[in-house]
ZABA-301463 format. One record per residue: residue in one letter; y, x, z of N, C-alpha, C, O in turn. Coordinates in steps of 0.05 Angstrom, whole numbers, padded with zeros to 5 digits, always signed. Layout:
! residues N
aYXZYXZYXZYXZ/...
//
This chain:
! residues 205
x-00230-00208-00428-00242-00208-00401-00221-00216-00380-00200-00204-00377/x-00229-00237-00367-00210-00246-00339-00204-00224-00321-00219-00205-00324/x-00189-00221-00305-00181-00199-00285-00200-00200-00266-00218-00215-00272/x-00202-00192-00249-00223-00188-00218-00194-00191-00205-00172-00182-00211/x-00200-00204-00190-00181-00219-00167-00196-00213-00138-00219-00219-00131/x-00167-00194-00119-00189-00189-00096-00157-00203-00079-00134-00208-00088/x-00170-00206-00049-00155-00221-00033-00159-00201-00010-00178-00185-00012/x-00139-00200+00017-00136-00180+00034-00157-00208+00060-00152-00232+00065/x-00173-00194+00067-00194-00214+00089-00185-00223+00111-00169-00208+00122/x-00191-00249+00123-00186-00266+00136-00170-00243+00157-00146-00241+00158/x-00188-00228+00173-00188-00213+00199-00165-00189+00192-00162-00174+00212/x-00146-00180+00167-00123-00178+00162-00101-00185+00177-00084-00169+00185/x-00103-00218+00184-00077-00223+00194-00080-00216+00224-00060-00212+00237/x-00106-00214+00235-00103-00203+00261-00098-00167+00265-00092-00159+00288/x-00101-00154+00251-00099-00122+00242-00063-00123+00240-00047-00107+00250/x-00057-00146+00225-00021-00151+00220-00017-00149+00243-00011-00127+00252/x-00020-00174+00261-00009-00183+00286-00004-00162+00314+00013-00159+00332/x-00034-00146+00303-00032-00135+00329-00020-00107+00318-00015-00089+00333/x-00016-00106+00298+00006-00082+00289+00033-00087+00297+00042-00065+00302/x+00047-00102+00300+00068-00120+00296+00074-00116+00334+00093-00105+00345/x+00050-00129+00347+00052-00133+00366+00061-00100+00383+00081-00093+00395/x+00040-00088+00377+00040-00059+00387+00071-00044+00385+00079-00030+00404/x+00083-00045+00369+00103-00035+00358+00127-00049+00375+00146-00035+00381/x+00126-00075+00383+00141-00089+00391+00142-00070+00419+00157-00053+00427/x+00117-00080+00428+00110-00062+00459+00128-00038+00463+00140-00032+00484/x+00128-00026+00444+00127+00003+00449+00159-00002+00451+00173+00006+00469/x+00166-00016+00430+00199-00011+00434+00217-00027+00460+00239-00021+00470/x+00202-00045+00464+00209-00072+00484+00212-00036+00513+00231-00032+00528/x+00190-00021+00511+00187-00015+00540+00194+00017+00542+00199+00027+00564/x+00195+00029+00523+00205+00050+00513+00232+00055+00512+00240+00075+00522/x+00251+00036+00499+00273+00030+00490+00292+00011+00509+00311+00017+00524/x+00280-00013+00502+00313-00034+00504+00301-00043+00529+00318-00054+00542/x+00279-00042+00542+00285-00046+00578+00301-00029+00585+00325-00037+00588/x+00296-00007+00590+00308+00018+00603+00341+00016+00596+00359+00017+00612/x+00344+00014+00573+00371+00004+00562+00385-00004+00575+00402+00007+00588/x+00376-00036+00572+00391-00061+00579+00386-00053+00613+00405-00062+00626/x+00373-00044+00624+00384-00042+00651+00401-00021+00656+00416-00027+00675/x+00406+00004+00647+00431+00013+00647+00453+00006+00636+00472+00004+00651/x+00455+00000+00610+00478-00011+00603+00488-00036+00606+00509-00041+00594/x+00474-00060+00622+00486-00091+00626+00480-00077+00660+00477-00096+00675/x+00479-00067+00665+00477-00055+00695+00511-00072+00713+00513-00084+00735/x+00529-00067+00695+00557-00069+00707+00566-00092+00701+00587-00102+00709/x+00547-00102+00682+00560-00142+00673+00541-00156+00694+00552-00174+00706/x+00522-00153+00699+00505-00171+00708+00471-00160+00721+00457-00141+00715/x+00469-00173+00733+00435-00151+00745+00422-00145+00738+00412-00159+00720/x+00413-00123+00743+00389-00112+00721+00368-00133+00718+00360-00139+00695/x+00359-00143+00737+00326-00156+00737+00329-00181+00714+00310-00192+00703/x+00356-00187+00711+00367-00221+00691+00367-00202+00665+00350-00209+00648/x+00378-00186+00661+00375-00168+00636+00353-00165+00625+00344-00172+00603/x+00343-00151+00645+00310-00140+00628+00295-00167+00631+00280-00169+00611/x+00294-00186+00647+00286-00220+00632+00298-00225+00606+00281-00225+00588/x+00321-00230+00598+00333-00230+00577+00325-00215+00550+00323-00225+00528/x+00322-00181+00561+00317-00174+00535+00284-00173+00529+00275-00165+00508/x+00262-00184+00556+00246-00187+00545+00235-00222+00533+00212-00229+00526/x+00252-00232+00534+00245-00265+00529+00266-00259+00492+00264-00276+00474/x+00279-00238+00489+00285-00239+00459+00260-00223+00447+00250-00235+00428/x+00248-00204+00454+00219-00196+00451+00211-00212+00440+00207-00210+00416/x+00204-00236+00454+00183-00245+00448+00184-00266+00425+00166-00272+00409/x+00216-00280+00428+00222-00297+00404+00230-00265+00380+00239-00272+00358/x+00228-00249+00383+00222-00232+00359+00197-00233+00353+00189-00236+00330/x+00179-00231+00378+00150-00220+00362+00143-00248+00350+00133-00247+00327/x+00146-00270+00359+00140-00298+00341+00140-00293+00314+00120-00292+00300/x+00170-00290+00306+00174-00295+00290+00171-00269+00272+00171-00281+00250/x+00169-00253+00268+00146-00224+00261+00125-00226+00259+00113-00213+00242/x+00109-00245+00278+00086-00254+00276+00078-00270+00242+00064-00262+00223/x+00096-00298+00246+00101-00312+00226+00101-00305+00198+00088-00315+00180/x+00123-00283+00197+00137-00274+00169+00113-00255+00162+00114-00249+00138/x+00092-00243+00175+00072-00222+00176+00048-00242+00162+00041-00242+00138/x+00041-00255+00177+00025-00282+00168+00030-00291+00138+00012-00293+00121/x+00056-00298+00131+00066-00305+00104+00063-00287+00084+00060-00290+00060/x+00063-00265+00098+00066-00232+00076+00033-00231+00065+00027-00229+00041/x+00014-00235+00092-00013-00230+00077-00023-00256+00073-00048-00258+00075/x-00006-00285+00067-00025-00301+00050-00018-00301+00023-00029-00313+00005/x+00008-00281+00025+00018-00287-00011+00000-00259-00025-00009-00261-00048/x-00002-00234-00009-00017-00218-00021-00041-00224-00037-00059-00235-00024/x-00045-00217-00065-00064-00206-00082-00068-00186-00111-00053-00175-00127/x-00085-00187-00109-00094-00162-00124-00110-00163-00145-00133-00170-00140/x-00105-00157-00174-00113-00167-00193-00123-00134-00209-00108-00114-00211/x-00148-00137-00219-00167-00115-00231-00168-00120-00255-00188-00132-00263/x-00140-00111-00280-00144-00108-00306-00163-00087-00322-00183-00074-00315/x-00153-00088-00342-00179-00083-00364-00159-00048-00363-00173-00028-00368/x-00139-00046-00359-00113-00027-00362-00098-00024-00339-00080-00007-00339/x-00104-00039-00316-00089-00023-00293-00099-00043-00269-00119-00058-00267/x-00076-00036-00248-00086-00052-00223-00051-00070-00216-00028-00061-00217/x-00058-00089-00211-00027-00105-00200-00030-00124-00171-00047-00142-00167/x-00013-00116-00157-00004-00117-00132+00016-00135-00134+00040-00130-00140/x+00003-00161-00127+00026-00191-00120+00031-00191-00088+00013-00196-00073/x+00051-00186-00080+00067-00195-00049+00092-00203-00056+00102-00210-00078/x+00103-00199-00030+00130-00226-00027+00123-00243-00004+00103-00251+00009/x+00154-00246-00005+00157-00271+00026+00179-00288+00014+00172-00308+00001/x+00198-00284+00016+00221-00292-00014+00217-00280-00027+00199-00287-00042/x+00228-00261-00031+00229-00256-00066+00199-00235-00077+00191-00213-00071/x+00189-00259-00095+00164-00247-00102+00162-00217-00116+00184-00208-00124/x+00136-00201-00121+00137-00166-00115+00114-00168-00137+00094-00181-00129/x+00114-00161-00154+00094-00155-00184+00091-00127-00181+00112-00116-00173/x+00074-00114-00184+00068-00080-00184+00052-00080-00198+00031-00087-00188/x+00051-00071-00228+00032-00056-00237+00033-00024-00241+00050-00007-00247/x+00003-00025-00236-00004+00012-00248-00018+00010-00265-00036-00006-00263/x-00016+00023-00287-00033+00022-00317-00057+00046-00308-00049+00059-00289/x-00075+00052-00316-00092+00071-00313-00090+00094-00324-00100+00114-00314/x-00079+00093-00342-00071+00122-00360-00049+00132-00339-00045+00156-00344/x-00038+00126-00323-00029+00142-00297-00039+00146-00274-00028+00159-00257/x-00065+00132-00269-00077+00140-00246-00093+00165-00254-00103+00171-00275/x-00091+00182-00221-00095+00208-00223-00123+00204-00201-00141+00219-00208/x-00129+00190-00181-00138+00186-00160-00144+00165-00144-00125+00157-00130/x-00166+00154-00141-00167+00135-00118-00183+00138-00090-00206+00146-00085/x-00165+00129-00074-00166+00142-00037-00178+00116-00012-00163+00096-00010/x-00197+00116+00002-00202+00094+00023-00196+00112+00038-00198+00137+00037/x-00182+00091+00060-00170+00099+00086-00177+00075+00100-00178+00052+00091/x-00184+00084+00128-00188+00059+00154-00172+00075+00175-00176+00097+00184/x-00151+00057+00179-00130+00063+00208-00149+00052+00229-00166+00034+00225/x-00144+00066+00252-00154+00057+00275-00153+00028+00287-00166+00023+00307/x-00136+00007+00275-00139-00018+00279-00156-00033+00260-00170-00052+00267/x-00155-00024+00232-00175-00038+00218-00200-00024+00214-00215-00036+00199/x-00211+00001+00227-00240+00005+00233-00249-00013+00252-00271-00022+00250/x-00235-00020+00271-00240-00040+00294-00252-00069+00281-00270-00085+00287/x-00233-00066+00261-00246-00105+00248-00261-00093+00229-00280-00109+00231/x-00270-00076+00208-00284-00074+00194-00269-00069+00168-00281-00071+00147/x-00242-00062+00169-00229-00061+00149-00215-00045+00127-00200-00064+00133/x-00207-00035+00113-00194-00017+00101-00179-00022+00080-00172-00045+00076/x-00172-00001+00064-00142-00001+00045-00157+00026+00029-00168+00046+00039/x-00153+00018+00006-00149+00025-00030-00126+00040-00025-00110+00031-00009/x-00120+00069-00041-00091+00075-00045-00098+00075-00080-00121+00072-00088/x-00081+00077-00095-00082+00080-00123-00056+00095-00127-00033+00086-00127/x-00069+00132-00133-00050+00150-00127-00049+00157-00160-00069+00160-00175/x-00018+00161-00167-00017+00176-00199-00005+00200-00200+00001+00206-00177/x+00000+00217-00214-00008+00244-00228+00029+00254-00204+00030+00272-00188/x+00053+00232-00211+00075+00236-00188+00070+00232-00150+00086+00242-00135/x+00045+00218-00141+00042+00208-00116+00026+00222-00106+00028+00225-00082/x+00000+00241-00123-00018+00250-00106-00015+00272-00088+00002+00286-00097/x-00023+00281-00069-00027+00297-00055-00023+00291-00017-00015+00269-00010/x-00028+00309+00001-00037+00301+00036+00000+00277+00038+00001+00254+00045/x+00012+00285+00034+00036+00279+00048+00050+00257+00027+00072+00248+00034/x+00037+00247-00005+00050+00227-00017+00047+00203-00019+00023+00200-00017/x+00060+00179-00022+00054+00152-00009+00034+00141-00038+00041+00141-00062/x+00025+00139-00034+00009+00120-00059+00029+00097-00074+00044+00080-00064/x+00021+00105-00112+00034+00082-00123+00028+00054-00121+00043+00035-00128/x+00001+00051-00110-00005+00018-00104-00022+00025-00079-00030+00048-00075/x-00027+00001-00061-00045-00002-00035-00046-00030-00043-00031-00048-00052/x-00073-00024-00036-00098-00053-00034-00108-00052+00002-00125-00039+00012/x-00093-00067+00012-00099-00076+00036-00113-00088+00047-00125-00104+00033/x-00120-00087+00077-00139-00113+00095-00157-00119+00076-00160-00143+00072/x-00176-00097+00055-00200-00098+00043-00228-00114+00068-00230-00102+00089/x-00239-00128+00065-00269-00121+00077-00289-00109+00073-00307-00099+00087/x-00282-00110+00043-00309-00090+00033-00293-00071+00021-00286-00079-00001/x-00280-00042+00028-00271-00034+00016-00286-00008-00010-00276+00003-00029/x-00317-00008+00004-00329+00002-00018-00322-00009-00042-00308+00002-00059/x-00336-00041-00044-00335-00053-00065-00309-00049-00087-00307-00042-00111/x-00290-00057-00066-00265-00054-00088-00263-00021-00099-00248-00017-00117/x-00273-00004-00090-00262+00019-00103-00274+00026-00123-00263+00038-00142/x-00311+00016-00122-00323+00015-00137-00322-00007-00160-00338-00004-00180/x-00307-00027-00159-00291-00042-00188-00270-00029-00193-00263-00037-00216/x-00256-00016-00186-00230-00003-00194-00240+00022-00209-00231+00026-00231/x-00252+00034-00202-00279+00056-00207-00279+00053-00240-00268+00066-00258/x-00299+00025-00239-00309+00030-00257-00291+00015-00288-00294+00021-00312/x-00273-00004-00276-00252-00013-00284-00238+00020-00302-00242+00021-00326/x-00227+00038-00291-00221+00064-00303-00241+00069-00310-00236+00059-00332/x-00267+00079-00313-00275+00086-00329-00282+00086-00348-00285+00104-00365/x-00287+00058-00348-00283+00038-00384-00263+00042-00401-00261+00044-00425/x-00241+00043-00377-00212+00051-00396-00210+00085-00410-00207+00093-00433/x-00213+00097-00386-00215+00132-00406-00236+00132-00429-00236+00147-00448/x-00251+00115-00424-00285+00108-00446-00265+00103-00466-00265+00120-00484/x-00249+00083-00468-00243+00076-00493-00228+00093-00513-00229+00095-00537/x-00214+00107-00491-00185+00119-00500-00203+00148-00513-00188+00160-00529/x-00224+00157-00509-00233+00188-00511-00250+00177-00534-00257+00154-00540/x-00257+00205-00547-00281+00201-00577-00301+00191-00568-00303+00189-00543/x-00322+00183-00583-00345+00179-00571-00359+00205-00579-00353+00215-00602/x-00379+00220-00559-00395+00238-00568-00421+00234-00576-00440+00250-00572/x-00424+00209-00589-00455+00205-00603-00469+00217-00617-00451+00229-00628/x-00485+00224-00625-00493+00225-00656-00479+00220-00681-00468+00234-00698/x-00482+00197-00679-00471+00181-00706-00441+00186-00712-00432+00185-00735/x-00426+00193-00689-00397+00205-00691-00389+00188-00699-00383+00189-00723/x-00384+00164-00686-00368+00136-00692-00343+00130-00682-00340+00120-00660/x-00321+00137-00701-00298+00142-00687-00285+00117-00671-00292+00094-00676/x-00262+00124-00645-00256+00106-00629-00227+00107-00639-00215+00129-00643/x-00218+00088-00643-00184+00085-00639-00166+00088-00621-00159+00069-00608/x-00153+00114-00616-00138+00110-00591-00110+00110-00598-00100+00119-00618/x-00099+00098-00580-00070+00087-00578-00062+00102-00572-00066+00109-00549/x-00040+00121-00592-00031+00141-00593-00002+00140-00565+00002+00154-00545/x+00014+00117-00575+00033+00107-00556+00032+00111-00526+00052+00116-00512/x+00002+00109-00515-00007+00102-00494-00009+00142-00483-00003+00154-00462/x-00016+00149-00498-00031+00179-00492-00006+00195-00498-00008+00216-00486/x+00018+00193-00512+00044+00198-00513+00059+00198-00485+00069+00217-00473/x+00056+00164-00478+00067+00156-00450+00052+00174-00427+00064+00183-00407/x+00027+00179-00432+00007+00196-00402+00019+00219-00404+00028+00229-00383/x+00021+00231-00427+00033+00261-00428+00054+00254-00418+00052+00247-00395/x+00087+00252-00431+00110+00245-00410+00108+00238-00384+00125+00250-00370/x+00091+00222-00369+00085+00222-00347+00072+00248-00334+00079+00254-00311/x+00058+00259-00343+00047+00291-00326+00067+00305-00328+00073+00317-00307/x+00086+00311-00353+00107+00325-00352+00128+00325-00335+00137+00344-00323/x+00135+00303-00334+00155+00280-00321+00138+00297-00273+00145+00310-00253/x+00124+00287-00281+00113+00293-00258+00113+00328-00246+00123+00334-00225/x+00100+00345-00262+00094+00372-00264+00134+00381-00258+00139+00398-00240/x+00155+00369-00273+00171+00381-00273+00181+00378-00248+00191+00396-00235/x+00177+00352-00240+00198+00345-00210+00177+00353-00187+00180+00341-00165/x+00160+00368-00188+00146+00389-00172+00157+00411-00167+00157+00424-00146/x+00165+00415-00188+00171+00449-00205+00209+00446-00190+00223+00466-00191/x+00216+00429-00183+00244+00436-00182+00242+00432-00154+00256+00444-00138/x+00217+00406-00145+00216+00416-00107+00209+00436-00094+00212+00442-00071/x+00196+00451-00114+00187+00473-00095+00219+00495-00106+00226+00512-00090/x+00231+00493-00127+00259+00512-00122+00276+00505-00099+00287+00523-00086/x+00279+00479-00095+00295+00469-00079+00286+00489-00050+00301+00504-00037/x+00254+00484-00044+00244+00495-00018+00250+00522-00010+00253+00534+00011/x+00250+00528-00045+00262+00566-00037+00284+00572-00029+00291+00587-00011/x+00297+00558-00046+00326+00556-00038+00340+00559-00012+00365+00557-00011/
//
């Protein structure tokens, strides 16, 4: 079976931009105005300064703009039979896969800029990432339909635990499972369970 191939939606790069943009704002007027007029205060006038450091602003936000633009046309997202993989890159290209025998959880989220366009983000959280405060091992971004995708990822895992578990028929028709694979899930919960187990000593500590 071919992969399901999803792409981050057109109205993405404006959710980028004006992320990009906002951030700029905040630091342009927050920050390096106020700055640059105190500290170039004694080289030269304030009012040429804060022109200065806002005309670099802006050949920043260009080009932030740009490199933002490049980031979400290389993004995609590919729906195996065994995991999920996350293609980005700007130079140097970014391969991510997650196999499913480590996913623990899958999460939709809409930030306040992409409820505005209609948009959202996939997290694909595993047995080490889950919980309020951990970053997700993969994000599926600038979704449009982000039902849709969760519901192929959905069901994408559930074919997979289908295979890996007995069948409970009647007929008791045994399934082959890949011992290797269910070896690797265990080390991974362990692996996971333990470096829990030593953050919360650390916390007592």
């Amino acid at each position: 079976m071919k992969p399901e191939r999803l792409f981050p939606d057109r109205r993405y790069y404006t959710v980028m931009g004006m992320s990009i943009a906002l951030i700029l704002l905040i630091s342009m007027f927050w920050w390096s105005v106020p700055g640059a007029s105190v500290l170039l205060a004694e080289v030269m006038d304030p009012v040429i300064a804060v022109v200065i450091v806002i005309a670099l602003h802006i050949a920043l936000l260009w080009v932030a703009l740009a490199l933002g633009a490049a980031y979400v046309r290389r993004l995609r997202y590919e729906i195996q039979e065994d995991g999920v993989i996350v293609h980005a890159g700007i130079i140097t290209k970014s391969v991510k896969r997650v196999p499913f025998r480590t996913v623990t959880n899958l999460k939709v989220t809409r930030g306040p800029i992409e409820r505005l366009f209609g948009l959202g983000s996939l997290h694909v959280e595993t047995a080490g990432t889950s919980g309020q405060n951990a970053t997700a091992e993969a994000v599926l971004s600038g979704l449009g339909d982000v039902v849709m995708a969760y519901e192929v990822v959905a069901e994408h895992l559930s074919r997979f635990r289908t295979a890996l578990a007995p069948t409970q028929s009647g007929n008791d028709v045994g399934v082959e499972v890949d011992r290797d694979d269910l070896m690797v899930a265990l080390l991974d919960e362990v692996r996971a369970i333990r470096a829990r187990l030593d953050d919360q000593d650390q916390t007592a500590q």
